[in-house]
Each structure stands twice: as C-alpha cells, then as structure tokens.
C-alpha positions as CSV (number, residue, x, y, z in Angstrom):
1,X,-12.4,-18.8,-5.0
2,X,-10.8,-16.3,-7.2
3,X,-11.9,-15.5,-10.8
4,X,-10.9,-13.8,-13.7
5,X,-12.8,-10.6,-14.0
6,X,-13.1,-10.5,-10.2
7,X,-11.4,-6.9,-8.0
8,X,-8.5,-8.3,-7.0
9,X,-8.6,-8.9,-2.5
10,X,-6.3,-5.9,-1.4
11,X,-4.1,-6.8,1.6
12,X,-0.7,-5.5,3.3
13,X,1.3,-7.7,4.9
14,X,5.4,-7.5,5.7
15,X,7.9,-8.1,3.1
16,X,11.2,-9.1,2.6
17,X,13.7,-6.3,4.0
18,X,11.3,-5.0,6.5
19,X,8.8,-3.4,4.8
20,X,5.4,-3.9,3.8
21,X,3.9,-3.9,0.5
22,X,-0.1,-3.5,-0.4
23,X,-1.5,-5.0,-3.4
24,X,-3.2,-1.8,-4.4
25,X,-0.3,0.7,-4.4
26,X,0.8,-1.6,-6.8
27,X,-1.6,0.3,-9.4
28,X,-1.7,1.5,-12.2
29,X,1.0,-1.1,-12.3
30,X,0.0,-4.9,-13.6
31,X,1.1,-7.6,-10.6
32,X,2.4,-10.7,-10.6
33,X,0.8,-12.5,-7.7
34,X,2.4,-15.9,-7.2
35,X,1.8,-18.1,-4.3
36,X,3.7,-21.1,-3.2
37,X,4.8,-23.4,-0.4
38,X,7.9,-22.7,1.0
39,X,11.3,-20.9,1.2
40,X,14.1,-22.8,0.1
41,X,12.4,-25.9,-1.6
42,X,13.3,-27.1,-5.0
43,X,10.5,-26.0,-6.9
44,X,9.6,-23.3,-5.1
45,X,13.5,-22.2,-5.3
46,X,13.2,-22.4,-9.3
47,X,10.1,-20.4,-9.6
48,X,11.7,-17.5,-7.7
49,X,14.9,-17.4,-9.5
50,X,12.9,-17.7,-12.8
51,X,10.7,-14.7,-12.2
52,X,14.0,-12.7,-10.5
53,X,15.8,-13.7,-13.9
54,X,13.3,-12.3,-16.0
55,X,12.2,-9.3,-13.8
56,X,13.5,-6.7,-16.4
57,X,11.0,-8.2,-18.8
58,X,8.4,-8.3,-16.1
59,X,9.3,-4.9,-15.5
60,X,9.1,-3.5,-19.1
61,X,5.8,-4.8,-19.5
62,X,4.6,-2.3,-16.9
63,X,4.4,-5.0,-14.4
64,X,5.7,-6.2,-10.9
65,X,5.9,-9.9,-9.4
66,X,5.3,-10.4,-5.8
67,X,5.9,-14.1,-4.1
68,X,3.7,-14.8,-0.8
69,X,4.3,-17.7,1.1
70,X,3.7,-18.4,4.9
71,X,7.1,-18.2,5.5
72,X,8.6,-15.4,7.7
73,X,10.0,-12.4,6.7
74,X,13.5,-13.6,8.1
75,X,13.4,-16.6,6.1
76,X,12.5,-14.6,3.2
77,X,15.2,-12.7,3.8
78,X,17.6,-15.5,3.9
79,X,15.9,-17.0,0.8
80,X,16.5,-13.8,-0.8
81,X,19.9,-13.5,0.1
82,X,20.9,-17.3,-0.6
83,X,19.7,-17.3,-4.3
84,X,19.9,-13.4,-5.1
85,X,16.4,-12.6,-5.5
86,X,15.0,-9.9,-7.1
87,X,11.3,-10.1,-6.8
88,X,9.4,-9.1,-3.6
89,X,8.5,-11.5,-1.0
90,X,5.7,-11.0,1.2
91,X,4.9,-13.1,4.4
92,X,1.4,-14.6,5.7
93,X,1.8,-15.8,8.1
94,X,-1.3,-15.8,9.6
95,X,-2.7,-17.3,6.1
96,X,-5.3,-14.8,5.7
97,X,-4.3,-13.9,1.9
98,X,-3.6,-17.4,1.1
99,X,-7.5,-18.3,2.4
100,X,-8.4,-14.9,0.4
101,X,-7.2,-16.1,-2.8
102,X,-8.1,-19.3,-2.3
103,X,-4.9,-20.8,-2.6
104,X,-4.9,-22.7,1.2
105,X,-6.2,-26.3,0.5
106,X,-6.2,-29.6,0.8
107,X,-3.0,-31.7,-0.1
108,X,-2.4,-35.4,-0.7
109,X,1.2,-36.8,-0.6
110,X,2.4,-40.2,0.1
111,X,-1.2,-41.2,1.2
112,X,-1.4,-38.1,4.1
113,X,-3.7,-35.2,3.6
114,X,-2.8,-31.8,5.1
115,X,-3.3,-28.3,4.4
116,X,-0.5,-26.3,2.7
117,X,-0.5,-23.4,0.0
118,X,-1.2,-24.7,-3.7
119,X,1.6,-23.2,-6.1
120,X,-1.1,-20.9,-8.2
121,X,-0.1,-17.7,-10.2
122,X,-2.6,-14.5,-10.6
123,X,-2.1,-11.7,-13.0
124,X,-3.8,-8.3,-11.7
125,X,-4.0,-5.0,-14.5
126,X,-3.3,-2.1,-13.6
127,X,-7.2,-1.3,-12.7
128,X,-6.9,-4.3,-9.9
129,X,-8.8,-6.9,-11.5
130,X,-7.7,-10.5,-12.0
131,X,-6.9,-11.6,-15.4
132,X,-5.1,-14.8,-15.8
133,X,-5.0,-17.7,-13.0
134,X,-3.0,-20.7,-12.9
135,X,-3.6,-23.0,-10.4
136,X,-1.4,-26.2,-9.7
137,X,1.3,-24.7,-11.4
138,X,4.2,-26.4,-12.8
139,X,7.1,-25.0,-12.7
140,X,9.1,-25.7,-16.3
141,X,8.0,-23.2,-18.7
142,X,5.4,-21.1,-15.8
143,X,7.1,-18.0,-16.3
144,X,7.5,-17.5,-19.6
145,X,4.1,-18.6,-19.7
146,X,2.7,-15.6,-17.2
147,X,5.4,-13.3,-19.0
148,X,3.3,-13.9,-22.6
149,X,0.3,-13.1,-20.7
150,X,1.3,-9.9,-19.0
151,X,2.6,-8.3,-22.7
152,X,-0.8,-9.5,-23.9
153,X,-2.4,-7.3,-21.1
C-alpha cells in the first residue's frame, strides 16, 4: 500500500493517442495520479471532464493529471474523443500499476464480490514522492479538492 512520504512506483505504459508516458519524466513537474474503473461510466466520465475543465489550473500550479484505468488505449481514445478530454490517459492493462499502487481490490456490489480498480487520487511533487492520497474517492467536489492541495504543494 501506498503512503505519503513514500518514492512514488515509476512505470510506463501506453497512453491515449499512441504514445507512452512515464511517471518520472513527469519531474520536476507535480502529478496528478488518478485511478478509476472504467471508460465511459458515469462517475468515472465526471471525474475526467472535471480534471480536463480545470487542467489550466492544474497546469499553472506546475502540475499534470494523468488518469489510468485498465481500459485500452482505443477506448481511451474514444473516451477522449466522446467527452473532449484534455488530461492524459494511460492504459494497464495488464494491472501491474493498479497492483503497484495499491489500488486493485476487493469490491462488494449488490451482494457480489469481485476485483476491480478503487477510484483513489495520488498527488506526486516534483521530487517523486507521494503527498496526498485519497482513496474511495467521491467524485462531487474531488477535484477542487486535489486542486487546493497541489497549490499548497
């Protein structure tokens, strides 16, 4: 489990448009790190537009917001395109990053249990070290929430 204080866990993976992105050639730029279920859901759907509406506040904070889901990068792409998106999207599909970050758990809903990704937000300084963590986010009111956080950084 990931804690504040803690070296970020670098990974690359693919990202939406074709690329890839890695976590440390984000620095000495803060991150953003959000994780959360799925392209396309409902809440998942406002969180993304939230942080793509305020991106140019993200962005003159000295900071940059990355979503990672399971999802592929096509779907990200048509997730992107769908709600005009603005913040990167990385893909793991294999789950390695979410297991990293210890966002891959145990879920409960109408009496089933199954794995999925937990909807969890991590803000990274520019040095690579975790310094806020929100786990079992909500969405109303997450963003200007992390936003507060990263001009305190």
């Amino acid at each position: 489990m990931i804690e504040t204080g803690q070296t970020a866990p670098d990974f690359t993976l693919p990202r939406d448009g074709g690329e890839t992105l890695t976590l440390s050639a984000q620095k000495p730029q803060k991150v953003v790190l959000y994780f959360y279920p799925k392209d396309d859901t409902p809440g998942c759907t406002k969180e993304a537009i939230g942080f793509s509406e305020q991106l140019d506040a993200f962005t003159a904070a000295g900071a940059t917001v990355i979503g990672v889901s399971k999802d592929s990068v096509k779907k990200h792409d048509k997730f992107r395109d769908k709600h005009s998106l603005t913040v990167a999207l990385v893909s793991d599909e294999e789950g390695t990053v979410c297991e990293d970050w210890g966002t891959w758990v145990e879920k409960k809903m109408y009496g089933k249990t199954y794995m999925g990704i937990e909807r969890a937000t991590f803000v990274i300084d520019g040095e690579g070290v975790v310094r806020n963590i929100w786990r079992k986010v909500k969405v109303p009111g997450h963003v200007e929430e992390v936003l507060e956080a990263v001009k305190a950084l």
